[in-house]
Backbone as XML, in Angstrom:
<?xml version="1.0"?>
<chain id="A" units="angstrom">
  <residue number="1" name="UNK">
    <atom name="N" x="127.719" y="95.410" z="92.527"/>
    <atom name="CA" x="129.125" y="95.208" z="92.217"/>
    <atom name="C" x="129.739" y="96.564" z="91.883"/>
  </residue>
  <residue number="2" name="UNK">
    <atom name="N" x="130.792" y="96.800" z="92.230"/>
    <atom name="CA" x="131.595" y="98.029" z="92.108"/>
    <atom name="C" x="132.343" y="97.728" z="90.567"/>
  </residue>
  <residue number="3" name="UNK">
    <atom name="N" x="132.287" y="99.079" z="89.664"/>
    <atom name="CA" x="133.413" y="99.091" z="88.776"/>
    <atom name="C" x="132.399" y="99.263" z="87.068"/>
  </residue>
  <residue number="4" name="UNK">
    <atom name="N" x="131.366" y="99.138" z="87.480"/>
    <atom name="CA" x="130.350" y="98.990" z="86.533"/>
    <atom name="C" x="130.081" y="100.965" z="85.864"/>
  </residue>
  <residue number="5" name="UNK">
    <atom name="N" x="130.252" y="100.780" z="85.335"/>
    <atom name="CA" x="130.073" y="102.453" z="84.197"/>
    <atom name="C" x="128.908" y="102.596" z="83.620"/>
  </residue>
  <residue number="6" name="UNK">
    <atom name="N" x="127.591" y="101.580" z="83.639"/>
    <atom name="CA" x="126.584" y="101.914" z="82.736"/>
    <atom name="C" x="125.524" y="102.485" z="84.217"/>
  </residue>
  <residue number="7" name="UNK">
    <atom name="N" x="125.923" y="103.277" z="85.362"/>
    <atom name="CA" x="125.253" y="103.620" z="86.665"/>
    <atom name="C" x="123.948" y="102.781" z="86.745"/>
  </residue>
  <residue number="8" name="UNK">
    <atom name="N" x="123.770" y="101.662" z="86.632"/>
    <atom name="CA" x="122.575" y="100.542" z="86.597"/>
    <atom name="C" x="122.553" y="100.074" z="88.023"/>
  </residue>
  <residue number="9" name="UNK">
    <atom name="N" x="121.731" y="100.641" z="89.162"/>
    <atom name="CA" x="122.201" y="100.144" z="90.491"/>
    <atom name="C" x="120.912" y="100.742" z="90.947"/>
  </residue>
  <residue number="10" name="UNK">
    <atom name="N" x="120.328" y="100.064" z="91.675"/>
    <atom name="CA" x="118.673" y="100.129" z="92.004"/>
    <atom name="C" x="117.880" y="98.917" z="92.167"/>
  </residue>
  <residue number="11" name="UNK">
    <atom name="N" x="116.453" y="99.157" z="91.801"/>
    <atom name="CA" x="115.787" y="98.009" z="92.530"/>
    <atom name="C" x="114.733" y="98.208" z="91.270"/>
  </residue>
  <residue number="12" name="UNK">
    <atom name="N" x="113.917" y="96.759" z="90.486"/>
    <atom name="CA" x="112.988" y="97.536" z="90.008"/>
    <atom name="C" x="111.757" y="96.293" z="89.747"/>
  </residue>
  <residue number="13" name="UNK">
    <atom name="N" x="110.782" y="96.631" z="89.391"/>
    <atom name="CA" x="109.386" y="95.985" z="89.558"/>
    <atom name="C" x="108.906" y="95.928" z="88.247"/>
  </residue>
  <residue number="14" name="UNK">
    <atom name="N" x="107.882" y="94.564" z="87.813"/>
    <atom name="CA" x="106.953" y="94.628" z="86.853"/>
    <atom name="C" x="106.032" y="93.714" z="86.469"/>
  </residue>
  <residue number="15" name="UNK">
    <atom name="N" x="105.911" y="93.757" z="85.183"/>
    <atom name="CA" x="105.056" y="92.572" z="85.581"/>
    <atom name="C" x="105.547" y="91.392" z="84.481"/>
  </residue>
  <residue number="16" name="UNK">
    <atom name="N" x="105.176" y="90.410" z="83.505"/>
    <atom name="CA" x="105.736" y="89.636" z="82.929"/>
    <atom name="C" x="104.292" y="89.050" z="82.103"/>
  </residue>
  <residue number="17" name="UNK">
    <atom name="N" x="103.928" y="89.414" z="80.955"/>
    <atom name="CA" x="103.135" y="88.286" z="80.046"/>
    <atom name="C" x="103.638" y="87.505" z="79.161"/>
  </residue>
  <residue number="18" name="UNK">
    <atom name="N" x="102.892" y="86.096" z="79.472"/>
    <atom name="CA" x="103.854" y="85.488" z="78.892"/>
    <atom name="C" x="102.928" y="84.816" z="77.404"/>
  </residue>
  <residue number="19" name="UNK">
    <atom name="N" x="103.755" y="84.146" z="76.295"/>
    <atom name="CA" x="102.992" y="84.002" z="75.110"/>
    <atom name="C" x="103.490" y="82.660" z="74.904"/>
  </residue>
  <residue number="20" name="UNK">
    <atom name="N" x="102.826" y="81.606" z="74.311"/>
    <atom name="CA" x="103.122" y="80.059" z="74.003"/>
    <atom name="C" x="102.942" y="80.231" z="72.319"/>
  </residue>
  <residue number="21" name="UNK">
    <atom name="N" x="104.254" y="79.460" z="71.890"/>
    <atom name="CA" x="104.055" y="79.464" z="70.490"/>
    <atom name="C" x="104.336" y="78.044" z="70.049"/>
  </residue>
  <residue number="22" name="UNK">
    <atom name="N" x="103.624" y="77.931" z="68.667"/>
    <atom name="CA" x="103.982" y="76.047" z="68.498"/>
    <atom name="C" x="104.637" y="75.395" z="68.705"/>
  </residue>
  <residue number="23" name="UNK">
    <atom name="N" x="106.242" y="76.185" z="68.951"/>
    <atom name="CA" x="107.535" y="75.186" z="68.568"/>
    <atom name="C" x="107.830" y="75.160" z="70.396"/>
  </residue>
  <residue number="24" name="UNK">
    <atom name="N" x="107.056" y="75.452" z="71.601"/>
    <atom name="CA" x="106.729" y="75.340" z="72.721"/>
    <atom name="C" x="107.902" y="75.829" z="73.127"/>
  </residue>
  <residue number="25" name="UNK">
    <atom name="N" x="108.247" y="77.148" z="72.587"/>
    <atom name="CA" x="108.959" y="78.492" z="72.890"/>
    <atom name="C" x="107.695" y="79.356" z="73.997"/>
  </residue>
  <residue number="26" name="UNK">
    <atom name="N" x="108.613" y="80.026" z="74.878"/>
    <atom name="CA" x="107.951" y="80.817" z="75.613"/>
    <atom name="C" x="108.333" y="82.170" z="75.482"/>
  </residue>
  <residue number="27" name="UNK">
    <atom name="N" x="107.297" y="83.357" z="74.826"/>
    <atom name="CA" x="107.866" y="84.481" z="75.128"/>
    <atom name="C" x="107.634" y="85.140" z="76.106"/>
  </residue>
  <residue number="28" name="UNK">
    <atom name="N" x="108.415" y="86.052" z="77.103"/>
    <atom name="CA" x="108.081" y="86.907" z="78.366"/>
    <atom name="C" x="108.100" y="88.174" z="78.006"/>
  </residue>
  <residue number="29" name="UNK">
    <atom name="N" x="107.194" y="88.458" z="78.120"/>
    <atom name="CA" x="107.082" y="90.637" z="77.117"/>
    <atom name="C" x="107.202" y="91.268" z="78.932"/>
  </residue>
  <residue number="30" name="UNK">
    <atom name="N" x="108.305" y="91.781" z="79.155"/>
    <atom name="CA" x="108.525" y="92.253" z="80.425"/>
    <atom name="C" x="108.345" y="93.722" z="80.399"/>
  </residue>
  <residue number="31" name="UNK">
    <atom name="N" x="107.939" y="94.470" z="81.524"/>
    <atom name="CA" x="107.946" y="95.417" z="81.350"/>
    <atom name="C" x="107.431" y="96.080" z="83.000"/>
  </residue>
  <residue number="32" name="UNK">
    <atom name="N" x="107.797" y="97.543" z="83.184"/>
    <atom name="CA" x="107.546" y="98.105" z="84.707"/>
    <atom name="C" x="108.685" y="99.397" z="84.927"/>
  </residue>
  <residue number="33" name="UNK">
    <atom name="N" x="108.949" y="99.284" z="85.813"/>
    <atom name="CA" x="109.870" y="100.405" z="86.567"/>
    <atom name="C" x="110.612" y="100.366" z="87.243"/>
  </residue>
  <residue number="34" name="UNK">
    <atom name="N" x="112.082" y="100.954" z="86.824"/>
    <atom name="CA" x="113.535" y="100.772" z="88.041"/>
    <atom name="C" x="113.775" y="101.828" z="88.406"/>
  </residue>
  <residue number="35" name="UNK">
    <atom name="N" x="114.120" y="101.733" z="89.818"/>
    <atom name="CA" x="114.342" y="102.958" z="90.976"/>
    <atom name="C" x="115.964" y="102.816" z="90.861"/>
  </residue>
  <residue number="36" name="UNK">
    <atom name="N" x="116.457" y="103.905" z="90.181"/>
    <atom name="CA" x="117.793" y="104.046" z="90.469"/>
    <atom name="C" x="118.370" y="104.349" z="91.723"/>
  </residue>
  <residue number="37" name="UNK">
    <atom name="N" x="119.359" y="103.906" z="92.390"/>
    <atom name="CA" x="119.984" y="104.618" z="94.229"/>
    <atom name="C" x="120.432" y="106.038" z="94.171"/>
  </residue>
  <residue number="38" name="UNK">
    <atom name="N" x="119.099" y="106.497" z="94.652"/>
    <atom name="CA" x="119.783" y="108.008" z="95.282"/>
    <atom name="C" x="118.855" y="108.906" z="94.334"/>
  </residue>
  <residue number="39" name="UNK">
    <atom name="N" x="118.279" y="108.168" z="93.366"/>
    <atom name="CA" x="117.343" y="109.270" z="92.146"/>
    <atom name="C" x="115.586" y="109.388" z="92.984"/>
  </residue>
  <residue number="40" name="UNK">
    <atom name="N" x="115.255" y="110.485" z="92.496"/>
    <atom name="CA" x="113.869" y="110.471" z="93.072"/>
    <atom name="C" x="112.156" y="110.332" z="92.233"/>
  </residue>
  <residue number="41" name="UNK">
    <atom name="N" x="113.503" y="109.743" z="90.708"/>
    <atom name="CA" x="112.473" y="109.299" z="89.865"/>
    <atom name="C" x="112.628" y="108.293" z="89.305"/>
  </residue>
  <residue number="42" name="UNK">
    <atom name="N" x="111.502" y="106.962" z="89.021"/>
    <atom name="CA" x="112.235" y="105.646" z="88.098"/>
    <atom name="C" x="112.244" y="105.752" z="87.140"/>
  </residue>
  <residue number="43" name="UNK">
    <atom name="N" x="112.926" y="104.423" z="86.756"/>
    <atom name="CA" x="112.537" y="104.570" z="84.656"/>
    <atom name="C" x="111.695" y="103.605" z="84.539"/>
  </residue>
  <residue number="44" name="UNK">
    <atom name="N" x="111.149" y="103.580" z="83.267"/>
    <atom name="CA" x="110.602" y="102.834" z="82.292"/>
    <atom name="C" x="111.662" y="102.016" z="81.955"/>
  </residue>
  <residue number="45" name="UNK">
    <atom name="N" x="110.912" y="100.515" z="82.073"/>
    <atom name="CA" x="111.780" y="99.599" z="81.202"/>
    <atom name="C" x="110.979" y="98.133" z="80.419"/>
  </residue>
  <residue number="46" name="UNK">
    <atom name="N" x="111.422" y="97.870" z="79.519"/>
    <atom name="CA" x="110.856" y="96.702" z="78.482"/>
    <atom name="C" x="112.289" y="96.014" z="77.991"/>
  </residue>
  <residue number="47" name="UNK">
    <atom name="N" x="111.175" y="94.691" z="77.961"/>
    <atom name="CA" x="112.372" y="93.493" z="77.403"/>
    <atom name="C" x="111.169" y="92.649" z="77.074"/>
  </residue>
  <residue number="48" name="UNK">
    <atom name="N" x="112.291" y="92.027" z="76.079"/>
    <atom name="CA" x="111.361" y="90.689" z="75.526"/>
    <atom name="C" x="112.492" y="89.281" z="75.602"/>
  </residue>
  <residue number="49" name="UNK">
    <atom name="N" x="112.287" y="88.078" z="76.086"/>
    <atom name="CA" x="113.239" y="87.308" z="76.064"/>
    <atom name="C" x="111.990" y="86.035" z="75.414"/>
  </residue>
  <residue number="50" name="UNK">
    <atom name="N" x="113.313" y="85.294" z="74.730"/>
    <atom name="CA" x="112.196" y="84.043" z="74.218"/>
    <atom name="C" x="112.865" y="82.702" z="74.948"/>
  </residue>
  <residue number="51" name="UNK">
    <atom name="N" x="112.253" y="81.644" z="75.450"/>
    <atom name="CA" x="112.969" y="80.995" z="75.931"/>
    <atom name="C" x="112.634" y="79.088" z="74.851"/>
  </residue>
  <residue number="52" name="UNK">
    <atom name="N" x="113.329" y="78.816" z="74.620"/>
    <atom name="CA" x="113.308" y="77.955" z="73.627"/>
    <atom name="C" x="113.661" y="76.537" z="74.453"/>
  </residue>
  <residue number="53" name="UNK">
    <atom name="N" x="113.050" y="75.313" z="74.327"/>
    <atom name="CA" x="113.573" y="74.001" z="74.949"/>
    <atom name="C" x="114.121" y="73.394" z="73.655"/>
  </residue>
  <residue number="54" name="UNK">
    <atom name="N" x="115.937" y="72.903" z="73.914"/>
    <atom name="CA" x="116.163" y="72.458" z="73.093"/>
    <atom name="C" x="116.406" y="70.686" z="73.472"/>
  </residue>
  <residue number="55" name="UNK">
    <atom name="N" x="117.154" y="69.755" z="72.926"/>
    <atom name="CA" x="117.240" y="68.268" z="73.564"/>
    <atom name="C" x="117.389" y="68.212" z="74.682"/>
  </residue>
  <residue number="56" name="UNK">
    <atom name="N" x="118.859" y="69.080" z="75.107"/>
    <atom name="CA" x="119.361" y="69.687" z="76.454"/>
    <atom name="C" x="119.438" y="70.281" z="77.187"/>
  </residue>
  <residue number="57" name="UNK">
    <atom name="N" x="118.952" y="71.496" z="76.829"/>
    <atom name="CA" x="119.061" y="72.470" z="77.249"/>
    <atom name="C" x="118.037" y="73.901" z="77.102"/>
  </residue>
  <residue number="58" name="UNK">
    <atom name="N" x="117.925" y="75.028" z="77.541"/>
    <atom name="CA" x="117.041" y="76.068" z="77.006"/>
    <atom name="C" x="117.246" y="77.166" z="76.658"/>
  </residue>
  <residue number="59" name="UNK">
    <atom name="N" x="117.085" y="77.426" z="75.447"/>
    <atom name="CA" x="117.752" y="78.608" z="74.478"/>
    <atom name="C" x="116.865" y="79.825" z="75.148"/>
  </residue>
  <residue number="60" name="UNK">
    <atom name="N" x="117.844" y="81.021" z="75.258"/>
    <atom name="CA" x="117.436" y="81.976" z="75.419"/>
    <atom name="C" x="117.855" y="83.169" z="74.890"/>
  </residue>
  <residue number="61" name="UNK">
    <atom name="N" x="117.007" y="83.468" z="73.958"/>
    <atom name="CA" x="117.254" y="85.186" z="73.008"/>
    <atom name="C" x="116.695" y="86.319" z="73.749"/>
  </residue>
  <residue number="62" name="UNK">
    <atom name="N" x="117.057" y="87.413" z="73.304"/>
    <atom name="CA" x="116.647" y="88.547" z="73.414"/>
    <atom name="C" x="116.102" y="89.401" z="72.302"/>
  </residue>
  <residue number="63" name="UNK">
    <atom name="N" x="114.840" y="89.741" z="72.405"/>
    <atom name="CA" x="113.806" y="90.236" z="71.294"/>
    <atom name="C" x="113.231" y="91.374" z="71.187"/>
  </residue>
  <residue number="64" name="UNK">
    <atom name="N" x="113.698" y="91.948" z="71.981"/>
    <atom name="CA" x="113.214" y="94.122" z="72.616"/>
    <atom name="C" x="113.377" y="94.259" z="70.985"/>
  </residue>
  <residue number="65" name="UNK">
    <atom name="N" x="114.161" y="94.274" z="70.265"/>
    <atom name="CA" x="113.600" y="95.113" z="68.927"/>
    <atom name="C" x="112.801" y="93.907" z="67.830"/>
  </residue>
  <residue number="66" name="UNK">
    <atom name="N" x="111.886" y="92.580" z="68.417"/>
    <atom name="CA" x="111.244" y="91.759" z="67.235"/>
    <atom name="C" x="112.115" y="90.672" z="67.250"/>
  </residue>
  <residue number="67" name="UNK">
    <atom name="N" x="110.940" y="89.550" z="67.054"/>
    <atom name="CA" x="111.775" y="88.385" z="66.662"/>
    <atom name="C" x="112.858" y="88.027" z="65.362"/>
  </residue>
  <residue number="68" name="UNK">
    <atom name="N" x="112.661" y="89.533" z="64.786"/>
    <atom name="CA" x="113.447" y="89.382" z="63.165"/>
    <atom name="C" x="114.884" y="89.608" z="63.672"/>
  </residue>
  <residue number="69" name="UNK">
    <atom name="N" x="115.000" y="90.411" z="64.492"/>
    <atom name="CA" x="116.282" y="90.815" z="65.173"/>
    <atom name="C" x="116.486" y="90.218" z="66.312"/>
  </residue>
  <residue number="70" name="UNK">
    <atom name="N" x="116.044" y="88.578" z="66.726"/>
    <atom name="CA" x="116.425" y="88.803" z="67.741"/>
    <atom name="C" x="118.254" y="88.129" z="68.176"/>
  </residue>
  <residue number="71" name="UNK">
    <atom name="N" x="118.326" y="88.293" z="69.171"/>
    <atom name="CA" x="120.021" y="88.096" z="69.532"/>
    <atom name="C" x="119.946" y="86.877" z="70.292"/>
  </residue>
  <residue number="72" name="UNK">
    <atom name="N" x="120.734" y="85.737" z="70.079"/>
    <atom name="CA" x="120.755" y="84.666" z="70.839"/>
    <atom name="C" x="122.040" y="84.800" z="72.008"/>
  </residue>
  <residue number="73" name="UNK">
    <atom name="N" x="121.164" y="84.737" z="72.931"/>
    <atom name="CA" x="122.122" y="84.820" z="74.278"/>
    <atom name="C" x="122.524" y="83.536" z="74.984"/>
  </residue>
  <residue number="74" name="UNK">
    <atom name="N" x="122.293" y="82.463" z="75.387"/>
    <atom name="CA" x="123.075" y="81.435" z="75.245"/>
    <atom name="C" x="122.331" y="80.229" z="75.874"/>
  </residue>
  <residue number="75" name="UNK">
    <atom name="N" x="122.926" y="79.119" z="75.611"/>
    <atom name="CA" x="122.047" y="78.079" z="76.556"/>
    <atom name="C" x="122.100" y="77.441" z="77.530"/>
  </residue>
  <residue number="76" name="UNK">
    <atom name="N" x="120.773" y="77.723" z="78.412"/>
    <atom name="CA" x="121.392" y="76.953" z="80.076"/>
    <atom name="C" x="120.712" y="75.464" z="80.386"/>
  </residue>
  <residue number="77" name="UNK">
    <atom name="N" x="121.823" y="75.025" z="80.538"/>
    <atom name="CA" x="122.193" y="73.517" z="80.876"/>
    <atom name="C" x="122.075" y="73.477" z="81.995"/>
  </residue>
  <residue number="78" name="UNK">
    <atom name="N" x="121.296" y="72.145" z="82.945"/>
    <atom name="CA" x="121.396" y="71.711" z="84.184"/>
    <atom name="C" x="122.961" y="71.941" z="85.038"/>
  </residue>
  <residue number="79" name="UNK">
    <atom name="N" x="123.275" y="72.629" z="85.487"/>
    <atom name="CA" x="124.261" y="72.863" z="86.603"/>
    <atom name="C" x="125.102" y="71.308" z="86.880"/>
  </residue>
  <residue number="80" name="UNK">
    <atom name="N" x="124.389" y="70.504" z="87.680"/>
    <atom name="CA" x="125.035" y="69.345" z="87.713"/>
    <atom name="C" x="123.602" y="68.173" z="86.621"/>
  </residue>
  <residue number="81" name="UNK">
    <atom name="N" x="124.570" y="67.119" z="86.570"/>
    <atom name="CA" x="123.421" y="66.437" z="85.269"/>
    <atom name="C" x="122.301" y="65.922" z="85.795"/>
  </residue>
  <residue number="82" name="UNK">
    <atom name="N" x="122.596" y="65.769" z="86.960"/>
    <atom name="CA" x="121.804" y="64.531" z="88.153"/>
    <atom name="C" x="120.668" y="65.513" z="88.597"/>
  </residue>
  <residue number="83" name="UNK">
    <atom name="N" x="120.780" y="66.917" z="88.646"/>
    <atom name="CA" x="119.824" y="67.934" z="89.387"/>
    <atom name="C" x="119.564" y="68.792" z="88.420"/>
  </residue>
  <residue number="84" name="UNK">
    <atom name="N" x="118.193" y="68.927" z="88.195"/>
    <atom name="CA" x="117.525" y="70.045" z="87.353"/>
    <atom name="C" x="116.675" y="71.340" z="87.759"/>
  </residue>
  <residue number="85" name="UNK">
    <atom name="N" x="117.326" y="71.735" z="89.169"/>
    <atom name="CA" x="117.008" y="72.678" z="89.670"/>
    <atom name="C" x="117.756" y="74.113" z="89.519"/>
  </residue>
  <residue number="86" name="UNK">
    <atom name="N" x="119.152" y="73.855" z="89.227"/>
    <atom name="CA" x="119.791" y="74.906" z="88.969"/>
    <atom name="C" x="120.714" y="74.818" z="87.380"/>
  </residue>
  <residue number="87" name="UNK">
    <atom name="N" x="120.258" y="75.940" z="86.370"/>
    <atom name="CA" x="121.151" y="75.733" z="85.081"/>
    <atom name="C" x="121.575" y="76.995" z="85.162"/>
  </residue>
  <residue number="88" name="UNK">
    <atom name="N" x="122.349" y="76.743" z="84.678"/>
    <atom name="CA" x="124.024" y="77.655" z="83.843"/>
    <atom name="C" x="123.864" y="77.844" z="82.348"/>
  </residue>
  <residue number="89" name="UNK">
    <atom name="N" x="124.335" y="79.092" z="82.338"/>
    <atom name="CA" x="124.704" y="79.676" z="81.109"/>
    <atom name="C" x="125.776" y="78.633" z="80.270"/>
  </residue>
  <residue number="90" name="UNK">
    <atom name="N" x="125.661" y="77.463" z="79.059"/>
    <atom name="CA" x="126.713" y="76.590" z="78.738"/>
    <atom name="C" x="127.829" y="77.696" z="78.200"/>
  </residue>
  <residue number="91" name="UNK">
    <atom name="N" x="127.854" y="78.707" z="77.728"/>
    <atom name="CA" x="128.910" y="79.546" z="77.218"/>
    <atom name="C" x="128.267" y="81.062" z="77.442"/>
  </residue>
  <residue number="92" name="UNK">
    <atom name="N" x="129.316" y="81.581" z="78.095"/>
    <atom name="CA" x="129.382" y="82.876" z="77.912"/>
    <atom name="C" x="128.220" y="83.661" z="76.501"/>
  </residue>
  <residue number="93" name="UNK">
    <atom name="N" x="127.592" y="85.140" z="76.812"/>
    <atom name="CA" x="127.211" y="85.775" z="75.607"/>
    <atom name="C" x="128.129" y="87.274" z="75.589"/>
  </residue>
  <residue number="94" name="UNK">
    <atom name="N" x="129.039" y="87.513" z="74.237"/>
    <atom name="CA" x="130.045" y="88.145" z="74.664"/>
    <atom name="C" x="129.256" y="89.512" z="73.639"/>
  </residue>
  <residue number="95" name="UNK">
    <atom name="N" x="128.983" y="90.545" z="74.008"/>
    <atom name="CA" x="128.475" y="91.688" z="73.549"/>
    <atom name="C" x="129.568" y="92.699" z="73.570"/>
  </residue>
  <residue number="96" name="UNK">
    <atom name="N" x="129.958" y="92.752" z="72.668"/>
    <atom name="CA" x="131.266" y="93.911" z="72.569"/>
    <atom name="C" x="132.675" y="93.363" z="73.752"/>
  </residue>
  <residue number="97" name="UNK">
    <atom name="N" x="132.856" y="93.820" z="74.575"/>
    <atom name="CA" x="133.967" y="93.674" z="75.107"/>
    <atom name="C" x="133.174" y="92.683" z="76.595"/>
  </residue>
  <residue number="98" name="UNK">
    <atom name="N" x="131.976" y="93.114" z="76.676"/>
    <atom name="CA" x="131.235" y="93.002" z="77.868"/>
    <atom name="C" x="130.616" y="91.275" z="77.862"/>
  </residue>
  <residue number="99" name="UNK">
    <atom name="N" x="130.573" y="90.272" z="78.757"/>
    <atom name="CA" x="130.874" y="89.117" z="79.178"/>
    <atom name="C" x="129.541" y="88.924" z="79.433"/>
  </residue>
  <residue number="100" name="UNK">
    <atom name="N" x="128.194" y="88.342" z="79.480"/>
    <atom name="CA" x="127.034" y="87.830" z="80.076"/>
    <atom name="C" x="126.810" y="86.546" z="80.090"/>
  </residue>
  <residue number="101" name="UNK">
    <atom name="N" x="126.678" y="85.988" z="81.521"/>
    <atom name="CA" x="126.398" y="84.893" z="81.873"/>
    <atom name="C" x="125.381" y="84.705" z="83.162"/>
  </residue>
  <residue number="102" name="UNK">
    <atom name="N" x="124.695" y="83.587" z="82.801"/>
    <atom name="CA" x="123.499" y="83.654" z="83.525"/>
    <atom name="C" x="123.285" y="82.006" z="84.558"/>
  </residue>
  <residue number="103" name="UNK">
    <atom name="N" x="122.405" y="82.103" z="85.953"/>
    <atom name="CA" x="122.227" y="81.043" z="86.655"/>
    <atom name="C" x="120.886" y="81.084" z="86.797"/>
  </residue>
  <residue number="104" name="UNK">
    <atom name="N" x="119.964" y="80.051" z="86.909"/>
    <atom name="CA" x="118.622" y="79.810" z="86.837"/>
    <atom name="C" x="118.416" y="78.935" z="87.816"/>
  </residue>
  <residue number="105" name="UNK">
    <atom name="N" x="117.139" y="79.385" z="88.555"/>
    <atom name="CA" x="117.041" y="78.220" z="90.226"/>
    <atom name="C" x="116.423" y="78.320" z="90.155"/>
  </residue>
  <residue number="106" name="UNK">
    <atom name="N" x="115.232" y="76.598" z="90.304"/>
    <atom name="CA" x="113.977" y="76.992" z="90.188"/>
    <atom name="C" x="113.700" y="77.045" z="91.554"/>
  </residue>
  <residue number="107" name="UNK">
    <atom name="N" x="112.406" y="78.099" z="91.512"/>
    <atom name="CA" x="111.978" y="77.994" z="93.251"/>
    <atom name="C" x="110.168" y="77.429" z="93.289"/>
  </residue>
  <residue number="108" name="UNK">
    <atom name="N" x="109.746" y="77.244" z="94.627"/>
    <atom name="CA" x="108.567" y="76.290" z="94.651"/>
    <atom name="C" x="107.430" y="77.085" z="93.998"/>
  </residue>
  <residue number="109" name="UNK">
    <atom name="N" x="107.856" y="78.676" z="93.472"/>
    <atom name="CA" x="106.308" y="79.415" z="93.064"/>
    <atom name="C" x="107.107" y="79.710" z="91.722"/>
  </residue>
  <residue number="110" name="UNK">
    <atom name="N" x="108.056" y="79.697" z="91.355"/>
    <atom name="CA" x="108.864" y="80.366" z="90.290"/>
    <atom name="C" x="110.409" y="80.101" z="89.937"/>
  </residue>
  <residue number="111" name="UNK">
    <atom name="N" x="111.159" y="80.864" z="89.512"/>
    <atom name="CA" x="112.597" y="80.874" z="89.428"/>
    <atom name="C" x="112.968" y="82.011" z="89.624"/>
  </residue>
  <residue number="112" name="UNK">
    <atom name="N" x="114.146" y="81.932" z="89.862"/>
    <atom name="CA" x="115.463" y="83.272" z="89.865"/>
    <atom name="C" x="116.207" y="83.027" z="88.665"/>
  </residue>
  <residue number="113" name="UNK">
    <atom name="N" x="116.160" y="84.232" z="88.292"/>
    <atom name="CA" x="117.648" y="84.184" z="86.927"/>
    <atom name="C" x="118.707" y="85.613" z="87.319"/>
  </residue>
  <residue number="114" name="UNK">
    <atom name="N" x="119.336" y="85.077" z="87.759"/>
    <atom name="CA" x="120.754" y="85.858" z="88.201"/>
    <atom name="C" x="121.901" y="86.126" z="87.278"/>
  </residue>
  <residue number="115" name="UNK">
    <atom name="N" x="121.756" y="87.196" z="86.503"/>
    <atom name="CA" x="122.615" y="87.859" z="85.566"/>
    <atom name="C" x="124.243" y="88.539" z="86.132"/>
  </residue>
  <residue number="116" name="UNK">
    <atom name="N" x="125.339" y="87.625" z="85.246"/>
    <atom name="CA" x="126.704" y="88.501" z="85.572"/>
    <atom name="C" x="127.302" y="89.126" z="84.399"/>
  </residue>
  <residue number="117" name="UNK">
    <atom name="N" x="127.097" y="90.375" z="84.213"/>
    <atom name="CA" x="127.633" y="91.137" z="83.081"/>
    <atom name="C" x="129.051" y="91.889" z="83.881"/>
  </residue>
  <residue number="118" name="UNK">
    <atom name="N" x="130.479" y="91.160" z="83.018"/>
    <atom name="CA" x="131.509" y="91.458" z="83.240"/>
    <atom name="C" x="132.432" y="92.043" z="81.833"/>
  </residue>
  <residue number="119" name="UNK">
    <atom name="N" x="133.129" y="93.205" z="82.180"/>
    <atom name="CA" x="134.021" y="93.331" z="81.000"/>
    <atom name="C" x="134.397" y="94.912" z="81.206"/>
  </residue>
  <residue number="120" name="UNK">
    <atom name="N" x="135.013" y="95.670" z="80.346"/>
    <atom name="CA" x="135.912" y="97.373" z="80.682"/>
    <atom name="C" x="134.331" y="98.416" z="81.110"/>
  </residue>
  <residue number="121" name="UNK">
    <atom name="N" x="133.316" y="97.800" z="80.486"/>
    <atom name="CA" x="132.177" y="98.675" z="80.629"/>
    <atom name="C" x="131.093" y="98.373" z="81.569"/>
  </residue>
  <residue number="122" name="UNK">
    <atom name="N" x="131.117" y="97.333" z="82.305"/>
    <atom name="CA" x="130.443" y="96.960" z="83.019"/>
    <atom name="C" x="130.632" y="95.631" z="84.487"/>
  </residue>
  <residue number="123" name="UNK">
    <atom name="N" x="130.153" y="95.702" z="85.206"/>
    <atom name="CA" x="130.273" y="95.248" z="86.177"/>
    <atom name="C" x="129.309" y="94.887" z="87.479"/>
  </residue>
  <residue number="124" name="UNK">
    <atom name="N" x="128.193" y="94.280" z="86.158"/>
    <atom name="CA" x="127.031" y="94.317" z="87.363"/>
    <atom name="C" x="126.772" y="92.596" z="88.020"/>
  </residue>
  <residue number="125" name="UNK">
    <atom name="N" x="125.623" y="92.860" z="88.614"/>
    <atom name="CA" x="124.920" y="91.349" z="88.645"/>
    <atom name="C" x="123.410" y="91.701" z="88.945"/>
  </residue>
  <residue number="126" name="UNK">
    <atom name="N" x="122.624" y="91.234" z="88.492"/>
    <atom name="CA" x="121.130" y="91.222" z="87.988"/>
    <atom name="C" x="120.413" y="90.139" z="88.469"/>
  </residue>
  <residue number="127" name="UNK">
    <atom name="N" x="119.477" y="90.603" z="89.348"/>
    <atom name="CA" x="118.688" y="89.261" z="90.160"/>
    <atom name="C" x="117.201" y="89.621" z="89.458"/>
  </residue>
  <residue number="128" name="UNK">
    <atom name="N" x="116.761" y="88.493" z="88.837"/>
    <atom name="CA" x="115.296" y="88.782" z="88.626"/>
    <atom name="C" x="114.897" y="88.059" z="89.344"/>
  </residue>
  <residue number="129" name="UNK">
    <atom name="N" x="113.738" y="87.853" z="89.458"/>
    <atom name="CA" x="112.400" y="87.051" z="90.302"/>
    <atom name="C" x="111.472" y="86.901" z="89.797"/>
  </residue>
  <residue number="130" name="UNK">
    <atom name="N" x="111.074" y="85.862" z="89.368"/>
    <atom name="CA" x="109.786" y="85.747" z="88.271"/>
    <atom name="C" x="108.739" y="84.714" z="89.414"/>
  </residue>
  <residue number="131" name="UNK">
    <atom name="N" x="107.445" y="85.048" z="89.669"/>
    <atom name="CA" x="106.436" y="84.731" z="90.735"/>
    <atom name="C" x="105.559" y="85.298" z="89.642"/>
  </residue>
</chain>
């Protein structure tokens, strides 16, 4: 997407361990390397997301600095009620001026989670692939 200021535009790889905890929260400790366009070196990158099942829906935080800090980013709800293949972000996660909302599809080995960060500082969209 054009218009985005944080130069986040590339391709990047890793791997994903994942951790089961009682309350049948899933954590994903992510981590690997993004090839920026046009650079001839990648970066290092880490994330931690927790994914929580709630009645309806599945909570998802962000935990890169600990579960003491972590940030609740929002919950995705089945898309339509009848089909539980594709969920939606139920509300926006609004980080400063900047807009994040997310779509989840499951696929036959995994899912896609397709990130839209909109707002004066950014302007991306974010395809993961989890296999």
């Amino acid at each position: 997407m054009t218009g985005s200021r944080s130069g986040w535009a590339g391709k990047g790889q890793g791997t994903v361990d994942v951790e089961e905890h009682a309350d049948a929260s899933l954590t994903f400790s992510e981590s690997g390397r993004f090839h920026l366009v046009g650079a001839t070196e990648s970066i290092a990158f880490r994330n931690v997301f927790r994914w929580t099942p709630t009645q309806d829906a599945i909570a998802l935080s962000h935990e890169r600095r600990g579960a003491a800090a972590a940030v609740r980013l929002f919950e995705l709800i089945p898309a339509d009620p009848g089909d539980t293949a594709d969920w939606v972000a139920r509300d926006a996660h609004q980080c400063a001026a900047d807009r994040y909302r997310a779509r989840l599809t499951l696929a036959y080995d995994g899912f896609d989670l397709e990130w839209i960060i909109e707002g004066p500082r950014k302007n991306e969209r974010l395809h993961y692939r989890y296999r």
